[in-house]
DODRENDO-713053 format. One line per 10 residues: number of its first residue (from 1); their letters; for each residue y, x, z of N, C-alpha, C. Coordinates in Angstrom, 1 decimal. Example, Ala and Ser with C-alpha at 12.3 -4.5 7.8 and 13.67 -1.06 7.14 Angstrom:
! residues 2
1	as	-5.7:13.2:7.8:-4.5:12.3:7.8:-3.3:13.2:7.8  -2.2:12.8:7.1:-1.1:13.7:7.1:0.0:12.9:7.9
This chain:
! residues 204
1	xxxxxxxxxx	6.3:-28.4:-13.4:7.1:-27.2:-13.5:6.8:-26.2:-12.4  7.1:-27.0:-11.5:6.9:-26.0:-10.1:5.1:-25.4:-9.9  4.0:-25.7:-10.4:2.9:-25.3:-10.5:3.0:-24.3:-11.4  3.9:-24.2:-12.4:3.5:-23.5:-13.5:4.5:-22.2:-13.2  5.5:-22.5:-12.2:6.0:-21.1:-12.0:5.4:-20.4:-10.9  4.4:-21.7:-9.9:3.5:-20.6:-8.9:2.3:-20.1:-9.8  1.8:-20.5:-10.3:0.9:-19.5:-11.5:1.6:-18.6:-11.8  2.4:-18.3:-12.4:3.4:-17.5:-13.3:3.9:-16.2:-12.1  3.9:-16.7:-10.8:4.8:-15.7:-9.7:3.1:-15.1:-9.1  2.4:-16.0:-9.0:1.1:-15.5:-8.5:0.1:-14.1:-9.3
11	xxxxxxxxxx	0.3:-14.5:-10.6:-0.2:-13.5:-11.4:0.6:-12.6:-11.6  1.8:-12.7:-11.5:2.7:-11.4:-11.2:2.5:-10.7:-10.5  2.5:-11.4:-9.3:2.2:-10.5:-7.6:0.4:-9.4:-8.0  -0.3:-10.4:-8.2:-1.9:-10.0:-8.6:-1.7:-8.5:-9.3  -0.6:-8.3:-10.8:-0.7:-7.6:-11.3:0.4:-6.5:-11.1  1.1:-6.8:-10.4:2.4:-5.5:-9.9:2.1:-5.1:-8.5  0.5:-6.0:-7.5:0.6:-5.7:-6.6:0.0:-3.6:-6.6  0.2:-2.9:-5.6:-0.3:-1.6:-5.4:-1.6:-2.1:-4.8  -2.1:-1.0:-5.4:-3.7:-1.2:-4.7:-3.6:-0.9:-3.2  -4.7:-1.5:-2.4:-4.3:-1.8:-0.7:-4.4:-0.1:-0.4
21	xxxxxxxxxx	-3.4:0.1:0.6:-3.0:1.4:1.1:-2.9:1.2:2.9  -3.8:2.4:3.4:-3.8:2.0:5.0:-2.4:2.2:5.8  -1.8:3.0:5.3:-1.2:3.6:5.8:0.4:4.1:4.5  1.7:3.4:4.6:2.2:3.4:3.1:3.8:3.7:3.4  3.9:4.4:4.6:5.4:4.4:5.1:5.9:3.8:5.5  5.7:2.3:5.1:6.4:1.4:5.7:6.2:0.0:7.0  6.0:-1.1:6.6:6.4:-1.9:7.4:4.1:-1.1:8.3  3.6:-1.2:7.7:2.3:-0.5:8.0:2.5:0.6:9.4  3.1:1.8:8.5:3.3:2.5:9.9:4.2:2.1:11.0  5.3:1.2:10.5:6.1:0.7:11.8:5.1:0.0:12.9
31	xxxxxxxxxx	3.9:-0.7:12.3:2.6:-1.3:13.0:2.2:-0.1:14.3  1.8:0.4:13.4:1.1:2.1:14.0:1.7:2.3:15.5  3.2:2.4:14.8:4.0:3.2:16.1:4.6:1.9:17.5  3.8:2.3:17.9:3.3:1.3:18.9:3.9:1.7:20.7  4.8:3.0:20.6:5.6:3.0:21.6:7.2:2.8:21.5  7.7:2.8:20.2:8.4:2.6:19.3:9.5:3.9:19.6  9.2:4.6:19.2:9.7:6.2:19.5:9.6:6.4:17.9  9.4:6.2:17.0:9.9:6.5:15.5:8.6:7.9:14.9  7.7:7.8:16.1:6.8:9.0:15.7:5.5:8.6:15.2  4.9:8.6:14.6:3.4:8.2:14.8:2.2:9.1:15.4
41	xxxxxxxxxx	1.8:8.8:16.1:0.9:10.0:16.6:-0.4:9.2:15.9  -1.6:10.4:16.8:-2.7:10.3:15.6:-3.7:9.3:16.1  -3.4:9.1:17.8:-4.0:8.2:18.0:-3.7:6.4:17.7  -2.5:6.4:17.6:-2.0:5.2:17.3:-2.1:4.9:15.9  -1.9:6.6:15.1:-2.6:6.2:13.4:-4.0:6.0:13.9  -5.2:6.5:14.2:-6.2:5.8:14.3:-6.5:4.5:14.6  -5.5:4.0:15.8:-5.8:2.4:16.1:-6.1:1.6:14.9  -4.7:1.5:14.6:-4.2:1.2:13.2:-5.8:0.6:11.8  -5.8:2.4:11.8:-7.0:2.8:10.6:-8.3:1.6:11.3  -8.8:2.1:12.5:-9.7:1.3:13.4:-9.9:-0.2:13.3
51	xxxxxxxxxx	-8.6:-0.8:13.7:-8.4:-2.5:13.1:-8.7:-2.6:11.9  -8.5:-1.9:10.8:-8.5:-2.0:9.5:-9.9:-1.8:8.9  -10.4:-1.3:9.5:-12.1:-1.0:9.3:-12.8:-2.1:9.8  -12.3:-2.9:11.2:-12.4:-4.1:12.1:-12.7:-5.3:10.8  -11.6:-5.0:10.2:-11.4:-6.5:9.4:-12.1:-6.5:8.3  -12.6:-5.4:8.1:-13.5:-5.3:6.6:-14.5:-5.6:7.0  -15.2:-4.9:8.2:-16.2:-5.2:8.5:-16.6:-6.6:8.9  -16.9:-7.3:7.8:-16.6:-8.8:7.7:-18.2:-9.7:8.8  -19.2:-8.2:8.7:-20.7:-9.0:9.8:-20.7:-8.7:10.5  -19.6:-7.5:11.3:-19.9:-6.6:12.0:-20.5:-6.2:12.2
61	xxxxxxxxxx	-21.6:-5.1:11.3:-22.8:-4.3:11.7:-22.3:-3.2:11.6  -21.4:-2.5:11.6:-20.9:-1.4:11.8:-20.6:-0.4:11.0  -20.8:-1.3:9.7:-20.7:-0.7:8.2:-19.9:-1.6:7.2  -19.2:-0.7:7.0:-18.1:-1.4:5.5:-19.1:-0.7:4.1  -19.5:-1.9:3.1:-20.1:-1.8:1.7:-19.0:-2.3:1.1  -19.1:-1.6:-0.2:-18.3:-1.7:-1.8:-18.0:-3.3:-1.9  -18.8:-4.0:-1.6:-18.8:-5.3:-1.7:-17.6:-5.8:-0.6  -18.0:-5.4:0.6:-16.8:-5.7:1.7:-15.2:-5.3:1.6  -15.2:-4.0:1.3:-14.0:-3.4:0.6:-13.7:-4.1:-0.5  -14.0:-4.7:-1.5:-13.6:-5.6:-2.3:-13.2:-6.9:-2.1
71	xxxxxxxxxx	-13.7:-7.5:-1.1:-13.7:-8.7:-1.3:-12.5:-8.9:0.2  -11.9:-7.4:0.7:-10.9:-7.8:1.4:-9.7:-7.1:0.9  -10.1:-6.5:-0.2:-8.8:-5.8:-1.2:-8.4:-7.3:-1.8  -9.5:-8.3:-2.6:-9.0:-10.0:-3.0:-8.0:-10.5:-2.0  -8.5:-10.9:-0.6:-7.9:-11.2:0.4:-5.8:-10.8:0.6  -6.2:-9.4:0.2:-4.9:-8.7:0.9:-4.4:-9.4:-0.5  -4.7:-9.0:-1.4:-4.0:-9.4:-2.6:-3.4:-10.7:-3.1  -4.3:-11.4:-2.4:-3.9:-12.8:-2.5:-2.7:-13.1:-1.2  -2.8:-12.5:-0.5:-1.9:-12.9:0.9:-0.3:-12.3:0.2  -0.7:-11.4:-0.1:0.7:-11.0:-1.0:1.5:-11.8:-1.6
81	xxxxxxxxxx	0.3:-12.4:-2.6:1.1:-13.5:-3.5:1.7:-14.7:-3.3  1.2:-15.2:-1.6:1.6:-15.8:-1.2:2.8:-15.7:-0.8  3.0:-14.3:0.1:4.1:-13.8:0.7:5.3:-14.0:-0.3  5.2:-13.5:-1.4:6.1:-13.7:-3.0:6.8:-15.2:-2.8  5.3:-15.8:-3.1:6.2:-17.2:-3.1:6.9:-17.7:-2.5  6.6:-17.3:-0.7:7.5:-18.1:0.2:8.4:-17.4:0.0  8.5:-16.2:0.2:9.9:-15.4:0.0:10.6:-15.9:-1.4  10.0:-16.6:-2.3:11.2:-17.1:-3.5:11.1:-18.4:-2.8  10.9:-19.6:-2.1:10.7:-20.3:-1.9:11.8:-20.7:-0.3  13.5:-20.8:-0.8:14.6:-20.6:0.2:14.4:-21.9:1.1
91	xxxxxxxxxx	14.4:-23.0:0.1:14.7:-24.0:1.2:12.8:-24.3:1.8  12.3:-24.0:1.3:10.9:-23.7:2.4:10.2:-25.5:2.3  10.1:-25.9:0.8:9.8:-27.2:0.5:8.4:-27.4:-0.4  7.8:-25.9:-0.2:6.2:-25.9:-0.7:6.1:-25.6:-2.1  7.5:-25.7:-2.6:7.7:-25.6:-4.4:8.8:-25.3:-4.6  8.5:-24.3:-6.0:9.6:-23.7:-6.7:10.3:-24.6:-7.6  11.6:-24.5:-7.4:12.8:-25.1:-8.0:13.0:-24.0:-9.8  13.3:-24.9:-10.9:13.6:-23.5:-11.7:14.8:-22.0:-11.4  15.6:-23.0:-10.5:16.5:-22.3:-9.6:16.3:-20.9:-8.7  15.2:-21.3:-8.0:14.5:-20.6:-7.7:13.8:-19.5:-8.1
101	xxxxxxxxxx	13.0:-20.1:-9.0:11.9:-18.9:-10.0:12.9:-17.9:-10.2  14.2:-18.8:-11.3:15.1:-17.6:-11.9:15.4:-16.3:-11.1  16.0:-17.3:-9.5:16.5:-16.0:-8.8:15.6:-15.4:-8.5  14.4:-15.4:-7.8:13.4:-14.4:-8.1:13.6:-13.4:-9.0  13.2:-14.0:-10.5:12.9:-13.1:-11.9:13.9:-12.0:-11.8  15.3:-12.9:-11.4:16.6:-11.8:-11.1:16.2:-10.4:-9.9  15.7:-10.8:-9.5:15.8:-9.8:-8.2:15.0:-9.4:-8.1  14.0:-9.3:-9.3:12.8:-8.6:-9.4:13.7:-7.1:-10.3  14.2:-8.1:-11.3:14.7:-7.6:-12.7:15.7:-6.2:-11.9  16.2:-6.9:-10.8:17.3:-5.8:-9.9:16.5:-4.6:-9.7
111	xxxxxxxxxx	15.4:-5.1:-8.6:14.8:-3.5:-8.2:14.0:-2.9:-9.6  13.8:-3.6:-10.2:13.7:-2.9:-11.7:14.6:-1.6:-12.1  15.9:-1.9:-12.0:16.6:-1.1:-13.0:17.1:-0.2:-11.5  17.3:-0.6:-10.3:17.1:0.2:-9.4:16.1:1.4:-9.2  14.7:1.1:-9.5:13.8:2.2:-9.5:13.5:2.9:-10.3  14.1:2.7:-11.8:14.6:3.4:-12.7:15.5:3.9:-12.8  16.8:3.5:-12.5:17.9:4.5:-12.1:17.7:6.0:-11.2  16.8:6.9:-11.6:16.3:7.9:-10.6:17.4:8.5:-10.0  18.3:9.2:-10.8:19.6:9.7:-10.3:20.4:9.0:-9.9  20.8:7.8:-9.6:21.7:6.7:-9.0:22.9:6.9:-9.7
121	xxxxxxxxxx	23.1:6.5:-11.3:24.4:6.7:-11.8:25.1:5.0:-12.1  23.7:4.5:-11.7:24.4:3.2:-12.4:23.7:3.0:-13.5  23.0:3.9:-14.5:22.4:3.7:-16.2:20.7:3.9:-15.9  20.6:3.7:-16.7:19.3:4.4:-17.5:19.2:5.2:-18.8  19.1:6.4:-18.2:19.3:7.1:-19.4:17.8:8.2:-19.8  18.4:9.2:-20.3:17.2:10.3:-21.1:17.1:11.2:-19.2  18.0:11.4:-19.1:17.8:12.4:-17.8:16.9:11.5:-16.5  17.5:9.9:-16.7:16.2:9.0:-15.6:14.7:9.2:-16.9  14.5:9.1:-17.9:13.9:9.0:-17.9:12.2:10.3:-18.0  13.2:11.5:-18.1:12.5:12.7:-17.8:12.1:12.6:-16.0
131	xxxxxxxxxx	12.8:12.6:-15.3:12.8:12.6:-14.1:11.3:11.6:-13.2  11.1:10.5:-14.0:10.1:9.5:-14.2:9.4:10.0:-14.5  9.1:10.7:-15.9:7.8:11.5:-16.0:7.0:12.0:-15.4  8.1:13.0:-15.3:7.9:13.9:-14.0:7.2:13.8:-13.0  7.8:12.9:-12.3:7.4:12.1:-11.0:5.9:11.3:-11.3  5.7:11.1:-12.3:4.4:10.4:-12.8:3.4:11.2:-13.1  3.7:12.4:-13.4:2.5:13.8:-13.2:2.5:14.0:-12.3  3.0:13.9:-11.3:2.6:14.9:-9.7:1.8:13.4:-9.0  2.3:12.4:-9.0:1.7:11.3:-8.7:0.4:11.1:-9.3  -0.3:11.1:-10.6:-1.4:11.6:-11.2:-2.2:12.5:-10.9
141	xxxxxxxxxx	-1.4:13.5:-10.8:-2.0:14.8:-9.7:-3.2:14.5:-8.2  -1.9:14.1:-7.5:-2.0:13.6:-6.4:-3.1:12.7:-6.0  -3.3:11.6:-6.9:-4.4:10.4:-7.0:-5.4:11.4:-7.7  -5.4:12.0:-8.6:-6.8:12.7:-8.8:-7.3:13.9:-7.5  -6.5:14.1:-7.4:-7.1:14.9:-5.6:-7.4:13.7:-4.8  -6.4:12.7:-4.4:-7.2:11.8:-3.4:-8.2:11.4:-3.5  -8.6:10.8:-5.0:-9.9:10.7:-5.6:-11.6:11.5:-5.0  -10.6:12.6:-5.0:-11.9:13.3:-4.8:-12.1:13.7:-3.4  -11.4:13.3:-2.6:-11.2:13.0:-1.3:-11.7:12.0:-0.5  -11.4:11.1:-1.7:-12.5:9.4:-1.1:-14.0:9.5:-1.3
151	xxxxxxxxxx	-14.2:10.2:-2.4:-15.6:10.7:-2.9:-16.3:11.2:-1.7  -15.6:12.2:-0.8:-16.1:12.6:0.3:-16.1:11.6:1.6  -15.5:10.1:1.5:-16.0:9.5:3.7:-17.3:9.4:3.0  -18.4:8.9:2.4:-19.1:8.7:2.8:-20.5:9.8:2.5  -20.2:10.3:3.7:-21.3:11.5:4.3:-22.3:11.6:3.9  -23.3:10.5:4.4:-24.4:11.0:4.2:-24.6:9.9:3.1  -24.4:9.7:2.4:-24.5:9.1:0.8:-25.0:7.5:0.6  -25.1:7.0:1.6:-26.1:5.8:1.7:-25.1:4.1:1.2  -24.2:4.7:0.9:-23.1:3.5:-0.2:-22.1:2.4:0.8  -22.3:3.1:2.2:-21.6:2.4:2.7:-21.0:3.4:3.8
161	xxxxxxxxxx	-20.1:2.7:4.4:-19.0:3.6:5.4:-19.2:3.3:6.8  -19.8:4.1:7.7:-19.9:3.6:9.1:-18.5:3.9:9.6  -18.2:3.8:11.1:-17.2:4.3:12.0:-17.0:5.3:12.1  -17.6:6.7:12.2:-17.3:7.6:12.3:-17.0:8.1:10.9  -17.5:7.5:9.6:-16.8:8.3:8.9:-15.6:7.9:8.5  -15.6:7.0:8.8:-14.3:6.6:8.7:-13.3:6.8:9.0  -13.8:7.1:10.9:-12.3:8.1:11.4:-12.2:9.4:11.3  -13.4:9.8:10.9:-13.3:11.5:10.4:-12.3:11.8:8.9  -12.2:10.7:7.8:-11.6:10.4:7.1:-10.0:10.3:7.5  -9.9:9.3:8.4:-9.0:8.8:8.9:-7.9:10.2:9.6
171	xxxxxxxxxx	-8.7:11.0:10.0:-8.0:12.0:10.3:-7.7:13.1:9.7  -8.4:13.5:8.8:-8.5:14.2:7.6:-6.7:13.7:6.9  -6.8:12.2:7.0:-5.5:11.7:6.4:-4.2:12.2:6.7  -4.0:11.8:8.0:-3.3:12.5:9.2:-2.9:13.7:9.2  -3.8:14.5:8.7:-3.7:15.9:9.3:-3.0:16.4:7.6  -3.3:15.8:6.8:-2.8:16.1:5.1:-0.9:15.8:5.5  -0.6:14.4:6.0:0.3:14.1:6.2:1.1:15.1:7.1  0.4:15.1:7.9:1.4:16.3:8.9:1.6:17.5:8.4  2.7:17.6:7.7:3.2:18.7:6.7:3.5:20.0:7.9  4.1:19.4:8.8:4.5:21.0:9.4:3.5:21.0:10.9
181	xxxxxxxxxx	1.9:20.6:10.9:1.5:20.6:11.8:1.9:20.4:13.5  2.9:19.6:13.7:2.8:19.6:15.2:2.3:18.0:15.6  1.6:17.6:15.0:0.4:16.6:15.5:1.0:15.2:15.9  2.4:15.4:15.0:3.1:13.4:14.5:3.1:13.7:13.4  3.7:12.4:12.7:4.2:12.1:12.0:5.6:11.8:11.9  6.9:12.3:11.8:7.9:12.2:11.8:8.6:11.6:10.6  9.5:10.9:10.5:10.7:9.9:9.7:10.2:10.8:8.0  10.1:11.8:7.9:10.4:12.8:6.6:9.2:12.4:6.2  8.0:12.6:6.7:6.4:12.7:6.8:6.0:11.7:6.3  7.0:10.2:7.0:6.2:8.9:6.9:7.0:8.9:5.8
191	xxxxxxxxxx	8.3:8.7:5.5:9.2:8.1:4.1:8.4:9.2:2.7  7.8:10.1:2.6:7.1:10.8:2.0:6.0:10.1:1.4  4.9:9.0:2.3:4.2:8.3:1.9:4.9:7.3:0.9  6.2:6.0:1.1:6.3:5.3:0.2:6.5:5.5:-1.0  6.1:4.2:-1.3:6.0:3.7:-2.6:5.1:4.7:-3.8  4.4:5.2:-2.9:2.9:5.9:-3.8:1.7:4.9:-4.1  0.6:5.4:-4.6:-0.3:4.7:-4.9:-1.8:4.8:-4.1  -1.7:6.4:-3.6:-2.9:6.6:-2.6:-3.3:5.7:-2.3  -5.1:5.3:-2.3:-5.9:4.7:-1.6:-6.3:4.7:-0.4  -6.7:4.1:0.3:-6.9:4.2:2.1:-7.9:5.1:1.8
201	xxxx	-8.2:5.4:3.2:-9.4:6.1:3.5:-10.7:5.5:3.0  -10.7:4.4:3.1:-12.4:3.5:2.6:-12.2:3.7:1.8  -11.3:3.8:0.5:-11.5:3.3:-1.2:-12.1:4.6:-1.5  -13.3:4.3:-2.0:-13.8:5.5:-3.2:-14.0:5.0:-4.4
């Protein structure tokens, strides 16, 4: 039983995970902010971006390929799904209890009707679900501009990503984010990022 509910939690994770994001509001930029002043500056977002380029670059030759970026988008994805299970996994005994799974499925099912609840009444109604739409065209929007934003790190066309385009990218990002130009990122800027879908800088 307990194999069949880590299959069952695993392919869950695989398929509700968000595609890998460098930078996503959350526990990510808390990473970033590295004096712990609540700001991110652009050098500390670069660090950040820089490690993240570090790890892909799996030969170190100083270039991230299609291939590399994939095969550490599997990685993240899989670490996730691990993450999942220990976190349903209370008493920490390597296996799920049906007990367990349930309360998972439960508290999945919760932030479910939570993130649907757009207007916080308690329901799901016609007015959440206009509001949803909504929010699903500008998000559409949004990914078709980023799209064509990722189209542009790699410069000089040759199918892979060196370091500098990367941070030229990387800053490009930054500077999108800093809505009112004074060269952080502040609380409004970063909570603005979550729970979107934007690709990192590498993904094209």
């Amino acid at each position: 039983m307990s194999k069949r509910i880590l299959q069952i939690l695993t392919t869950t994770a695989l398929v509700s995970a968000v595609s890998l994001t460098a930078f996503a509001g959350n526990r990510m930029l808390v990473k970033a902010d590295d004096n712990g002043d609540g700001l991110i500056q652009l050098s500390e977002f670069t660090t950040l971006s820089d490690q993240k380029f570090a790890n892909m670059d799996s030969n170190n030759n100083g270039l991230v390929t299609p291939e590399e970026r994939q095969a550490f988008r599997s990685l993240m994805r899989e670490t996730r799904a691990r993450e999942k299970f220990y976190t349903a996994d209370k008493n920490d005994d390597g296996s799920l209890s049906e007990t367990e799974f349930m309360a998972a499925r439960a508290e999945r099912e919760d932030r479910m009707k939570e993130k649907r609840d757009v207007n916080g009444d308690g329901q799901f109604n016609k007015e959440d679900r206009q509001s949803r739409r909504k929010m699903y065209k500008k998000k559409r929007k949004k990914m078709h501009q980023q799209k064509g934003n990722r189209q542009n790190v790699d410069a000089n066309g040759d199918g892979a990503v060196d370091l500098a385009e990367h941070q030229a990218a990387t800053k490009a990002r930054f500077e999108r984010m800093d809505k009112n130009d004074d060269g952080v990122l502040g609380a409004d800027e970063q909570k603005s990022q979550r729970g979107r879908h934007g690709k990192h800088s590498m993904r094209r």
